[in-house]
C-alpha positions in Angstrom: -4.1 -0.9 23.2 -1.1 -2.1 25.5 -2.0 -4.5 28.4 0.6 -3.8 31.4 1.9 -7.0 31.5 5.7 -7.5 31.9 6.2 -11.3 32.3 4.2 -14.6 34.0 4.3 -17.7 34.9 1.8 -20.2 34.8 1.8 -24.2 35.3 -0.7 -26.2 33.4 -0.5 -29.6 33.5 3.2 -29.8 33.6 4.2 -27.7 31.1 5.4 -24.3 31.2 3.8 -21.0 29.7 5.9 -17.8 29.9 3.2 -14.9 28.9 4.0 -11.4 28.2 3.0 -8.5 26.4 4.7 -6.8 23.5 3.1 -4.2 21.6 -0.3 -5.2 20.5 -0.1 -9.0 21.2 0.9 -11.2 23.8 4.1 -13.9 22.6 3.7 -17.3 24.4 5.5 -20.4 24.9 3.9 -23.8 25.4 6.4 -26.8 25.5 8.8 -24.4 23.2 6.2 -23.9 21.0 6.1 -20.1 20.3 2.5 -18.6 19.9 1.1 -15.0 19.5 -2.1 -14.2 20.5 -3.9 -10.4 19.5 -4.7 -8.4 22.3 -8.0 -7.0 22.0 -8.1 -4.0 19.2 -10.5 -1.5 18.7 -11.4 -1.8 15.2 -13.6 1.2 14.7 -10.9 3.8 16.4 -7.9 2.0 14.6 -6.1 4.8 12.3 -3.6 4.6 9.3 -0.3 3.7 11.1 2.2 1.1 11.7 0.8 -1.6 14.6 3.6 -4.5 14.9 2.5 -7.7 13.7 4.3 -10.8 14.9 5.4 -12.2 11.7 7.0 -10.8 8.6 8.5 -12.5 5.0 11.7 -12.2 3.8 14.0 -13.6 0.9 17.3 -12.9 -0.2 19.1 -12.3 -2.9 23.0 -13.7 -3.2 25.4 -14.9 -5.7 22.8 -14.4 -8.7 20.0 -16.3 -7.3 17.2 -16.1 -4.7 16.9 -18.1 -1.6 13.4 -19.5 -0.3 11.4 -17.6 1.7 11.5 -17.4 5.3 9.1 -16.4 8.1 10.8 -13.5 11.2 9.3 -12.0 14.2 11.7 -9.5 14.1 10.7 -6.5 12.5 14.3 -4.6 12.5 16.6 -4.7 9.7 20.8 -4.4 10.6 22.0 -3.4 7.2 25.7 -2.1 5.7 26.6 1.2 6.1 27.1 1.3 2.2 24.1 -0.6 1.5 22.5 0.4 -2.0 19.0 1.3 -0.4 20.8 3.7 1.4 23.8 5.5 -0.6 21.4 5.4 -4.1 18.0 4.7 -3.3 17.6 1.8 -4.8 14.3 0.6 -3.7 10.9 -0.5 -4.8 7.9 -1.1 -2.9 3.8 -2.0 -3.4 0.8 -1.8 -1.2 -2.2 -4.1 -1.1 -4.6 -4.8 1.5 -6.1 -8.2 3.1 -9.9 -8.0 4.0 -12.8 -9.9 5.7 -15.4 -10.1 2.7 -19.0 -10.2 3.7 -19.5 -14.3 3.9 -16.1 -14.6 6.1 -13.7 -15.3 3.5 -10.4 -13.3 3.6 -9.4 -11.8 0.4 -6.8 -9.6 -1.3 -8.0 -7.3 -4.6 -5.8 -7.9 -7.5 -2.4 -9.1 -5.8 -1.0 -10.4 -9.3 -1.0 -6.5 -10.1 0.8 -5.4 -7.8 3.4 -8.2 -8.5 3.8 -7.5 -12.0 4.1 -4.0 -10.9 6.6 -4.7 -8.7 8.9 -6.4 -11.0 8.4 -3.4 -13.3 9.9 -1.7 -11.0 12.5 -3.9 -9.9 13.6 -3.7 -13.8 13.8 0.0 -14.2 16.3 0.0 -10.7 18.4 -2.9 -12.1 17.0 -4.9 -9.1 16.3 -8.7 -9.8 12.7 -9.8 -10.7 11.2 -12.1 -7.9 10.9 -15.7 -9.2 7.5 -16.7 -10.0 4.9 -17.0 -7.1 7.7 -15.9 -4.8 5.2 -12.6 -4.4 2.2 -14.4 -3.7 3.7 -16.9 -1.5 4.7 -14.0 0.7 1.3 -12.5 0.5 -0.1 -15.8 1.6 1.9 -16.6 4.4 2.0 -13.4 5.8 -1.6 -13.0 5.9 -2.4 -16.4 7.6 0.5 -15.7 10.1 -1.2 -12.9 11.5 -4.8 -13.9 11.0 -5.4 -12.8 14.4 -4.9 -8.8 12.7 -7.3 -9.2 10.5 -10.1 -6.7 11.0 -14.0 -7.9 10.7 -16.1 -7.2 8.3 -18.3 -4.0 8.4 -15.8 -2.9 10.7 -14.1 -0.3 8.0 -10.4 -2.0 8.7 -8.3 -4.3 7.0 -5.2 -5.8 7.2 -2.3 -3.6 5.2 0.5 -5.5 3.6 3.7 -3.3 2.7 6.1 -6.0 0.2 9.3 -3.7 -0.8 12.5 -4.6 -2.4 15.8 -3.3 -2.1 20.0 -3.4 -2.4 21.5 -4.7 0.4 25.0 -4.9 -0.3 27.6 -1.9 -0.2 28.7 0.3 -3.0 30.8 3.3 -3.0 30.8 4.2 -7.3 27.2 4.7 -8.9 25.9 0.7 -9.5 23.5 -1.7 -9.0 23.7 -3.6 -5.5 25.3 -7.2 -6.4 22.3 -8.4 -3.1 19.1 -7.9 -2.4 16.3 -8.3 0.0 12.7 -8.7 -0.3 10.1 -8.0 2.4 6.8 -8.2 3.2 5.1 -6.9 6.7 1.7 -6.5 7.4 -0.2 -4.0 9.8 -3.5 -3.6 10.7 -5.1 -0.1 9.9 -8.4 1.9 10.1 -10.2 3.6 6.9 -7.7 6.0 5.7 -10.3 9.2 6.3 -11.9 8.8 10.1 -15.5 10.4 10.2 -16.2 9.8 6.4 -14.8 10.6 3.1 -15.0 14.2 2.8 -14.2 16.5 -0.4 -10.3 17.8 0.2 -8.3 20.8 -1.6 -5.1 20.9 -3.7 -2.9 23.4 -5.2 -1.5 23.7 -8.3 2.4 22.5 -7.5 5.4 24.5 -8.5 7.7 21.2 -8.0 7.9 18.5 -10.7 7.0 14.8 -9.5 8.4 13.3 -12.5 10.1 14.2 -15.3 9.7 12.6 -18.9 11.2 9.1 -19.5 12.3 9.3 -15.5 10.8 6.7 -13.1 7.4 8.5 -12.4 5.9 5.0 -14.0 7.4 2.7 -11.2 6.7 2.4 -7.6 10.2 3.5 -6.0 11.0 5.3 -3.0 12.5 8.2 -4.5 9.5 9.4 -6.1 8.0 9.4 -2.9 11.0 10.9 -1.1 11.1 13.7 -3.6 7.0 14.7 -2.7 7.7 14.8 1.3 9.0 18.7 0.5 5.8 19.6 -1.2 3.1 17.9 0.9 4.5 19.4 3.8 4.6 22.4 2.4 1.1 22.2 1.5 -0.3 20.8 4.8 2.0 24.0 6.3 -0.7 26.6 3.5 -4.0 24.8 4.5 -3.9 22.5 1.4 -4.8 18.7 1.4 -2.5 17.3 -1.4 -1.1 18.9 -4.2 -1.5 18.8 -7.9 1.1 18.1 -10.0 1.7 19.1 -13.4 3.9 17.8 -16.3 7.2 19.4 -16.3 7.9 19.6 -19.5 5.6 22.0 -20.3 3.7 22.9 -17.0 0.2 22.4 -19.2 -1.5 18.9 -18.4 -2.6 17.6 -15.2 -0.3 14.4 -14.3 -1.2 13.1 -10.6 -0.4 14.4 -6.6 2.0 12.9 -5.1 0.5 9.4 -4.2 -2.6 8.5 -6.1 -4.0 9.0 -9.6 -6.7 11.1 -10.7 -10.1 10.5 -11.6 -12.0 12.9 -13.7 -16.5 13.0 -14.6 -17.2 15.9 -17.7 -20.7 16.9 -17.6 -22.4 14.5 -19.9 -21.1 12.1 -16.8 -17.9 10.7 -19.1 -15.3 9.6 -17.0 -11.6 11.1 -17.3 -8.3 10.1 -16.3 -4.8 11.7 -17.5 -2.4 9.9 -19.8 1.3 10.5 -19.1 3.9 8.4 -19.1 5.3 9.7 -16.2 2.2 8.9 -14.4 2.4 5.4 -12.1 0.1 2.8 -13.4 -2.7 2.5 -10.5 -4.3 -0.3 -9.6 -7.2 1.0 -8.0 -7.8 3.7 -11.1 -7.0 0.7 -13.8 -10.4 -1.1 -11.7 -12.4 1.6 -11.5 -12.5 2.3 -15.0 -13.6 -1.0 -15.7 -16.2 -0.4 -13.2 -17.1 2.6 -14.9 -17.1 0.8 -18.6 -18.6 -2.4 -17.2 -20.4 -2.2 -14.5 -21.9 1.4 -14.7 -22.3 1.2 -18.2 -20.2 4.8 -18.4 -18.2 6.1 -21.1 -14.2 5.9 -20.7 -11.7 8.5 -21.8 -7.9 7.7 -21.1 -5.8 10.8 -22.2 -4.2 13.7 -22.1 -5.8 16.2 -19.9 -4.8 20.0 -19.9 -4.9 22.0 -16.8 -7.1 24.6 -18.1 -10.6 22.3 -18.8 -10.0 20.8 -15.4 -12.2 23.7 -14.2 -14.9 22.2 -16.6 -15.1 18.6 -15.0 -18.4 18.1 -13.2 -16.2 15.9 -10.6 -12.7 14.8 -9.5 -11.6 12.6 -7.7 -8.1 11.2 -6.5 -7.7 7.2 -6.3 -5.7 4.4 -4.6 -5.0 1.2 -2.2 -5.3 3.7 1.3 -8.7 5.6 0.5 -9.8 3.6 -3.1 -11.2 7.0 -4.1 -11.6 10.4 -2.1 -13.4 13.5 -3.7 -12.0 16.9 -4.5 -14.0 20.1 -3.5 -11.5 23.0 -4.8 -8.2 23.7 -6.2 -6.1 26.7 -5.7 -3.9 27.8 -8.5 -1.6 30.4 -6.8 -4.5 32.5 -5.1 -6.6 31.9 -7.8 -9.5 29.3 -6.7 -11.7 27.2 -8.3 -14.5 24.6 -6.8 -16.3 21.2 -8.5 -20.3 21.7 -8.6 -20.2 18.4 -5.9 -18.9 21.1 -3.2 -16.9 20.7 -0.6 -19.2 18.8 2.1 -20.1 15.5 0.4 -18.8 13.2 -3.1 -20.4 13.9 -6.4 -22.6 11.4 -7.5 -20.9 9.6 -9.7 -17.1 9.1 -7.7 -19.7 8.1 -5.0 -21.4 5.1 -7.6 -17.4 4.5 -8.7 -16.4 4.1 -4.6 -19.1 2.2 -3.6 -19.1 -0.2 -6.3 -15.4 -1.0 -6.5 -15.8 -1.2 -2.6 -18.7 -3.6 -2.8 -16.6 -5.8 -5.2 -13.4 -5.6 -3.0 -15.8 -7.0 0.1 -18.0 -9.7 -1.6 -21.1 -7.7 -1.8 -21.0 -7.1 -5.5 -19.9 -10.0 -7.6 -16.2 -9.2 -9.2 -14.7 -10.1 -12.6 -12.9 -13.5 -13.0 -9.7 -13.1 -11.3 -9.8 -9.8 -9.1 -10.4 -11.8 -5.8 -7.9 -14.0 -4.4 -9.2 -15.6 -1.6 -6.8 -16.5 1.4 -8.1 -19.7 3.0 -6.9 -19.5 6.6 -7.6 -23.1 8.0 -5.3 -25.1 4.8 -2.0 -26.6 6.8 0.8 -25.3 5.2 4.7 -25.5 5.1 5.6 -21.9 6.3 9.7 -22.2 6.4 12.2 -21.9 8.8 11.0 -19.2 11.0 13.2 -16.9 12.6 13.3 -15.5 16.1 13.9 -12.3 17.0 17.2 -13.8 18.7 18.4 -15.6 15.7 18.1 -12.7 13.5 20.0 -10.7 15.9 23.1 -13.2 16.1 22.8 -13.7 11.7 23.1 -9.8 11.6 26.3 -9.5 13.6 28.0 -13.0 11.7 27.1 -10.7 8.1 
């Protein structure tokens, strides 16, 4: 919601507020002191976009080492024309999510995943690790920065954070970047399927999303850039997401072309595919533990042919945006086939896995040691130099 407000002025004992509105919140000045203040959001009609948030993380990487982190309002990013992000693609990224759990605490599932992850993948793109704690530090001051974006509890939203890595510096010949950036901003988004999870339908890919010792195991931008052409494709045909099979021999089921899948055989065993081409989910890594642990269900990790996936009681794809969302039918070049659960509601068991995991995530269910990191808003803390939108401007031009 955008409150028509261009600019005020208002005098209060002495001192001087200017008050205007940008995007979703207003930016104030008391005495010099610059504030930001949410303007009222409707959390139940929020969807799965970018909102601006005032503040954002970022640390650099220069002459072989990293600089501290820093604190921006400025969301833009003035860059060389030559930059390595954007000649080779040299970019990594993660996504985790900040929540209000059910006794008020804000929480993030599993962040030290998704920074291990991340320096996987940093590895693999000849990108520099992130010193230790540099991850969760960003996490952690991004989240309290914009507390005001956090969503409620029971209100179906929470706060998405997007950290992502890349070469900054120009090269011409095929290299590594010699400079790097890393970044973290957070936006506030609704459940990633408005009205309820419903069963969707794939099709059996002809593009490969990965081939054998490539970089379908890591969390970079190409990957992702390489599926665009196929899901549009697929939206274009009436399809939800496609299926994608290994292309070496076009036999075993690997993953579509953001989240993992989840298998249940009859006898209510739970499946999920073994590749190494297949990116090492979060979310799918917990619900099996879930499903082992929790459930008390039996756990298969392995190689899953194409041809018994018409056998499977259930399926189900997983990650961060939706946790887990149920498949009704899969089309296999005109020929169709659809999971006993149907295409109106989840099967029985992906609904146990979601609502469990989900539970957990929001403090309903208690977790394992170590899969909630809780995010204690009212500690004072250091934050660094924060930049204005101004300063970044004039350090852009001087670079």
């Amino acid at each position: 919601m955008i409150i028509d407000i261009t600019l005020s002025f208002m005098i209060i004992d002495t001192k001087l507020i200017i008050l205007y509105n940008k995007y979703d919140y207003y930016r104030i000045f008391i005495c010099g002191k610059e504030i930001f203040m949410a303007v009222d959001i409707d959390w139940s009609n929020l969807g799965f976009g970018y909102v601006k948030t005032p503040y954002r993380y970022v640390a650099e990487y220069k002459k072989g080492k990293w600089s501290d982190g820093r604190m921006t309002t400025y969301e833009k990013i003035v860059i060389h024309e030559s930059a390595g992000v954007l000649q080779y693609a040299q970019t990594a990224f993660e996504g985790l999510k900040a929540y209000t759990a059910k006794d008020g605490r804000v929480v993030t599932f599993r962040p030290d995943l998704n920074a291990e992850r991340m320096n996987r993948s940093a590895a693999r793109l000849e990108m520099p690790a992130l010193p230790d704690g540099m991850f969760m530090e960003a996490v952690e001051k991004v989240v309290k920065a914009n507390k005001e974006f956090i969503p409620p509890y029971g209100s179906g939203a929470s706060l998405y954070l997007r950290p992502y890595l890349f070469g900054s510096s120009p090269v011409v010949g095929v290299k590594p970047a010699s400079d790097y950036q890393f970044r973290l901003f957070a936006t506030p988004v609704g459940p990633y399927f408005k009205g309820g999870v419903k069963p969707i339908t794939l099709r059996v890919c002809d593009y490969d999303r990965a081939a054998p010792h490539g970089t379908g195991n890591i969390k970079a931008g190409l990957n992702y850039a390489m599926s665009l052409s196929a899901i549009v494709e697929a939206h274009a045909l009436g399809f939800d997401e496609n299926m994608y099979l290994d292309s070496a021999t076009r036999t075993f089921v690997e993953e579509t072309g953001g989240a993992n899948f989840i298998f249940v055989t009859k006898d209510g065993t739970i499946v999920t595919p073994k590749s190494d081409s297949i990116l090492p989910s979060v979310t799918r890594r917990s619900l099996c533990y879930v499903a082992e642990n929790y459930l008390g269900m039996r756990v298969e990790n392995r190689p899953v042919t194409f041809e018994e996936v018409r056998d499977f009681e259930e399926c189900g794809v997983c990650g961060t945006a939706a946790v887990i969302c149920p498949v009704g039918k899969v089309n296999d070049h005109g020929n169709e086939f659809y999971f006993p659960s149907g295409m109106y509601e989840m099967g029985p068991v992906i609904r146990q896995l979601y609502e469990t995991l989900v539970g957990i995530q929001l403090g309903e269910i208690e977790a394992p040691d170590g899969w909630i990191h809780e995010i204690k808003l009212d500690e004072e803390e250091n934050s660094g130099e924060e930049q204005t939108e101004e300063q970044a401007e004039e350090n852009a031009q001087e670079e």
